[in-house]
N, C-alpha and C positions, 0 to 999 in steps of 0.2 A: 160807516161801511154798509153795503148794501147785501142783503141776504142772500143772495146769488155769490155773490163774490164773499162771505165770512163761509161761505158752507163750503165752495167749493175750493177756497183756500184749506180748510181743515182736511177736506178728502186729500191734497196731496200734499200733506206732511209725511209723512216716513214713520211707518210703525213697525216694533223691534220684532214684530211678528212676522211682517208683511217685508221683508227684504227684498224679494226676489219682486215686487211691482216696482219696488223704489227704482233698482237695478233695469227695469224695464225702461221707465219712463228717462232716465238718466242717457240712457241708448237713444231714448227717441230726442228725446234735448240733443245729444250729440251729430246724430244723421241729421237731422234740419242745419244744424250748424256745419257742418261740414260740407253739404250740399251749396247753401250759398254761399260758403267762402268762398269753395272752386268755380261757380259761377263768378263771382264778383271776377276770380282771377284772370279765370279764360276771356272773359268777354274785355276785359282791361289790355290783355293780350292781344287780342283782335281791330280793339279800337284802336291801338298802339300802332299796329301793322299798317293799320289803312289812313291812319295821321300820318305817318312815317313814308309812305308809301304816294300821298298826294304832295307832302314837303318836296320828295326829289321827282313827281311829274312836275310840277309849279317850279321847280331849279332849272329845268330843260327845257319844258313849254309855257308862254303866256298864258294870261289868266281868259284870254279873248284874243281872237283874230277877224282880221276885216279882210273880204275880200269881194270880186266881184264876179258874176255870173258871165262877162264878155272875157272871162281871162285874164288879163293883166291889169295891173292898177296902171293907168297911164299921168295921170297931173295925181299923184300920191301925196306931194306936198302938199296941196290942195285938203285935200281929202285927212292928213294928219292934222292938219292946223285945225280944220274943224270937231274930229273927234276927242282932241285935246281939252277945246274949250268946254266940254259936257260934262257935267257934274255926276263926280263917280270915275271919272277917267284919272289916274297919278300919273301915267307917262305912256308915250305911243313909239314905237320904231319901227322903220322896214324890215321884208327880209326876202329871199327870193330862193324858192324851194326847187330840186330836181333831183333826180335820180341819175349817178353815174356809174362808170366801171373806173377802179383804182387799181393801177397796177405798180409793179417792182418787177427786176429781174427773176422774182422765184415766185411769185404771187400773183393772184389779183383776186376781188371781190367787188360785190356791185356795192356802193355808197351812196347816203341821202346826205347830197352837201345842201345844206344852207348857206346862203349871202348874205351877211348879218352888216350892218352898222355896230363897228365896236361899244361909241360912247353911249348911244345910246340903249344898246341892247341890255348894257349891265344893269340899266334905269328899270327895263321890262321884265329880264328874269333872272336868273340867279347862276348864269354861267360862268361869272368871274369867280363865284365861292369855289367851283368845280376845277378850274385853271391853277395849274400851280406855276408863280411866279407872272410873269408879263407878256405872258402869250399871245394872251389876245391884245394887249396894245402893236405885237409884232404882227399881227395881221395887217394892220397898213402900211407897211415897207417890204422891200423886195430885200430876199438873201442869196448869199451865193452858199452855196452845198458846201458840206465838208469831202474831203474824199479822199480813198487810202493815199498812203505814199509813196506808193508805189504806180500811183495812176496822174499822170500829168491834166490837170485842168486844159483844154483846147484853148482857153478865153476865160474871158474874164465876167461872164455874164451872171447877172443874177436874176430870180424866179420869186414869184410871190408866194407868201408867205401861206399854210392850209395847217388850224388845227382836226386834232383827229382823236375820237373816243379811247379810251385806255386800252379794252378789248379788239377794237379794229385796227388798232398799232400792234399789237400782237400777231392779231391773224395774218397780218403783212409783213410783219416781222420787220418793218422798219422805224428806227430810234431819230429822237430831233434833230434838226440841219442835214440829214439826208433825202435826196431826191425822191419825189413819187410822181408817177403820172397820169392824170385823168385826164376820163375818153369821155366825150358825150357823145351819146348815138345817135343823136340827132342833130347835127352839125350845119356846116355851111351847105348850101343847094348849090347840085354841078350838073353837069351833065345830065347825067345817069340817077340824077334825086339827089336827096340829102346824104351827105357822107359825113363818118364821122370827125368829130373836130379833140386834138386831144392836146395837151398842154404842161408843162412840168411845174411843179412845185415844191416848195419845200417845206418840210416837216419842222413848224416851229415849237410845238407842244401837245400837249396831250388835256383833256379834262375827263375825268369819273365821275357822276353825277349817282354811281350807285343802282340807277337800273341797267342790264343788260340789252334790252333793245337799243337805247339811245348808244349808250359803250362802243355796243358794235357794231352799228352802224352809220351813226351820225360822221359829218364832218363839217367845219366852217371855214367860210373864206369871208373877206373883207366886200362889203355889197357893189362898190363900182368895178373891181376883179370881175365879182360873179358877172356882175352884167354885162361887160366885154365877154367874157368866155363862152357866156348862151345868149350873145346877139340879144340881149333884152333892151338896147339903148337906154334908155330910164326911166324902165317901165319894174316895178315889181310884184312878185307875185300877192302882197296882202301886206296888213301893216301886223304886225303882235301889238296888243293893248294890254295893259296892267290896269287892275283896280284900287281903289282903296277900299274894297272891300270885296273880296274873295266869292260871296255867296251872294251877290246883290246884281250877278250877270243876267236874269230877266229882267232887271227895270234897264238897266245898263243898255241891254239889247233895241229898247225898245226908244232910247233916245236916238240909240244911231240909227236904227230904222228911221225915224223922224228926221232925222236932222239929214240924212246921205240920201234916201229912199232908192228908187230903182237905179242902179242894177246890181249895188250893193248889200249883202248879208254879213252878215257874223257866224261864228263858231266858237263857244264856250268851252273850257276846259273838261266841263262835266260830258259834252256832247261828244268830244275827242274821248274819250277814255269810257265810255257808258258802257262797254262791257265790261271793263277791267272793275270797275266802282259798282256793276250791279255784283257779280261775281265775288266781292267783299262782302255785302249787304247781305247776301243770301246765304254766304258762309257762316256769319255772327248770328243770323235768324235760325239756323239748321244747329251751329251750338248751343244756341240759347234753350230750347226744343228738349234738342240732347241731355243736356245736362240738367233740367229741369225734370229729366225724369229720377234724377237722383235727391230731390228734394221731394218727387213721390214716392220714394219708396220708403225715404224719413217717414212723410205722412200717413203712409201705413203702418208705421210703428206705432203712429200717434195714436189711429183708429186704433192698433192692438191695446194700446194702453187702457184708453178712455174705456174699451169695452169687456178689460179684465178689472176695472176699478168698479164698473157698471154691475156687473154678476156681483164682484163682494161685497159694494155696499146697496145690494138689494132690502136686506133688513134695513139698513139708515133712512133708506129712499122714503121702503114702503112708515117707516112711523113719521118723515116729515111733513107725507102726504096725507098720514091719517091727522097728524096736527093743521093741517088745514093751507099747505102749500099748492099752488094747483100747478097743472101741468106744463105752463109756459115756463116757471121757476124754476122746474125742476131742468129744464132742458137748457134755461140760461144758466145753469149749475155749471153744468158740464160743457157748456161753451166757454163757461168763463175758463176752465179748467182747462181746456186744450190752448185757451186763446193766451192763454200764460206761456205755455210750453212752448207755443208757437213762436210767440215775440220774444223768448228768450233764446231759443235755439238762433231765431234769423238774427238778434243783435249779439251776439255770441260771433255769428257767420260772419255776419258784416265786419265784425270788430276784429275777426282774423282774417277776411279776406286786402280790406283796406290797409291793415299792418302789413301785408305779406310785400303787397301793390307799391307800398311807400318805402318799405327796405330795399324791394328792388329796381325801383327810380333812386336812392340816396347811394347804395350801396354795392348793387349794381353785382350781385351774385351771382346772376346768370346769364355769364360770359356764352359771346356767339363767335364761330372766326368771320374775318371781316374779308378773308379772300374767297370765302363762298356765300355771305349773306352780305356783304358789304356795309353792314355794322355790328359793333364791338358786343352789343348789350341788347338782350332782351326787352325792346319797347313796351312801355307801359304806359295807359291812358284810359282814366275812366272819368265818364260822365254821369252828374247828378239823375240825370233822365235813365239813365241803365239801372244806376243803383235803385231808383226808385222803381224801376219796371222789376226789377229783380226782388226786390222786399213785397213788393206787392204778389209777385205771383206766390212768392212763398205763404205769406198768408191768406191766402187764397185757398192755395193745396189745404193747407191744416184747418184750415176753416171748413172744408168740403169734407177731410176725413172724419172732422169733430163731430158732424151735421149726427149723421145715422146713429152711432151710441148716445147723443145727446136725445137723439129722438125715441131709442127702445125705453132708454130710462124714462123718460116722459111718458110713457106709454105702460109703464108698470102696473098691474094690479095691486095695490097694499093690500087688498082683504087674502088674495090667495098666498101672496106671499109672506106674510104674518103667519096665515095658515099652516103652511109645509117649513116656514122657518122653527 
């Protein structure tokens, strides 16, 4: 064992005299430890959110979309078959995008219908998990509405099929196999300009995907429907792309730039949603911040400690130095001294904040309701990269607190303090 570390292992053993530092330094072991637990927790918390939170954008939207700077994708078949074959593409589908008005006898609100391809859609994103039951296979067949019994049917006609978000079947207040009808305001050209074109449908089912924008707003139709209803012939508006690998959209990007070139681009999921995901980022950076002032205020316990053990063993210091220790030793004394308390407290920290993380991913204690956050359970998710950013900064702090009393003690006079001792 090395003389820095036997001398400064002996300064904090516990003497029956000296209670009230034992009790100090026990505090400061506890405030570090408590500090990164609650860090571990929150930022586990945070990470939780924003995994949890890209799982259901990725349920609702592609991982990638292709589209083209003249408007419409016209020979898309074309243009699918080859983005297909690029390495890093799992599966491609149409879809064709516009904004309408959806109305009911007592309602209406404006709607972003999408024209999806059933089979293949489910290959691109995750809308079939959100569908309950066969919804969206009822998107390819036409239904006839249910209706009171008191109201005779005229005919016998049936309407194609439109799913519709959870919350925007609310706000319309209309339930499945009843009528709705969509207006597009930009319809067939007459006379007098474009007039609107409107169309009835029926309510086959519903999907919750868990965030509120898509809920309430979204709606799907079957993509040859769309394309009758907005006059697209068989053109659409982009394909949705899936990856086999979620983070790997710049090289992704950069095949289909090669492979499609002008006058088509891309749009990555990060680029769709880049305020919602910087907005996350900058959240977890402003608690990390935060809460890491509470692992300096631990560190100021530390500095209290080191510089009430510093005053009392003044006498110890000043005869190790007149035995011939110099001054670099004496300073590694007391580094080793903090540097103890430090790594105990933050593996104390870790070891309660990781147990707290792991009960409440198994055990699941901290219930949420799921008709206002739309899940059951407090997300948890932490990564190796946090824990170690977080063990580092703590040591870091105690290392900075240590520095200064390491350094007066290093700086002792032995002759005057033998003197007045």
């Amino acid at each position: 064992m090395g003389f820095a570390r036997f001398v400064g292992l002996r300064f904090l053993r516990p003497k029956r005299r000296k209670v009230a530092l034992s009790i100090i330094t026990i505090i400061a072991v506890t405030g570090v430890a408590v500090g990164v637990a609650t860090l571990i927790v929150v930022l586990a918390v945070v990470t939780g959110f924003q995994q949890d939170m890209t799982t259901k954008i990725l349920g609702t939207l592609s991982h990638m979309m292709v589209m083209s700077h003249n408007g419409e994708l016209e020979h898309w078949q074309d243009v699918a078959e080859k983005v297909k074959r690029l390495d890093g593409v799992a599966a491609v589908t149409p879809f064709i995008f516009r904004e309408v008005m959806a109305a009911t006898s007592d309602h209406a609100t404006g709607v972003i219908l999408r024209g999806i391809d059933p089979a293949s859609a489910a290959t691109v994103t995750s809308i079939a998990n959100s569908v309950k039951g066969d919804a969206l296979d009822q998107l390819r067949v036409e239904h006839k509405p249910l209706r009171p019994p008191s109201e005779k049917a005229p005919d016998n006609k049936t309407y194609p099929g439109i799913l519709l978000g959870h919350d925007l079947m609310a706000s319309l207040r209309v339930f499945p196999q009843e009528e709705l009808t969509i207006v597009n305001p930009i319809g067939e050209a007459g006379p007098m300009g474009p007039a609107p074109k409107s169309k009835t449908f029926v309510v086959v089912g519903e999907f919750q995907s868990g965030l509120y924008e898509f809920d309430a707003k979204f709606g799907y139709l079957d993509l040859k429907v769309a394309q009758d209803f907005f006059n697209a012939d068989n053109t659409v508006t982009g394909l949705e792309v899936r990856l086999t690998d979620m983070w790997e959209t710049e090289a992704v990007t950069e095949r289909i730039r090669a492979a499609l070139g002008w006058p088509y681009y891309t749009r990555d999921w990060k680029d769709m949603n880049r305020n919602l995901f910087t907005a996350l980022k900058l959240e977890k950076l402003v608690m990390f911040i935060i809460l890491c002032l509470i692992i300096f205020v631990a560190a100021l316990n530390v500095f209290s400690t080191l510089y009430m053990v510093v005053m009392d063993k003044q006498r110890s210091i000043a005869m190790i130095v007149a035995m011939g220790a110099s001054a670099s030793q004496i300073r590694r004394i007391f580094m080793f001294q903090g540097l103890v308390t430090g790594v105990l407290g933050t593996v104390l920290g870790a070891a309660l904040g990781v147990g707290v993380c792991l009960a409440q991913m198994k055990y699941k204690f901290v219930a949420l309701d799921p008709r206002v956050y739309f899940i059951d359970t407090l997300p948890i998710s932490f990564t190796l990269f946090d824990f170690f950013v977080i063990f580092a900064a703590s040591l870091g702090l105690i290392m900075v607190a240590t520095a200064i009393p390491a350094g007066i003690a290093s700086r002792l006079d032995p002759v005057r303090t033998l003197r007045y001792e």
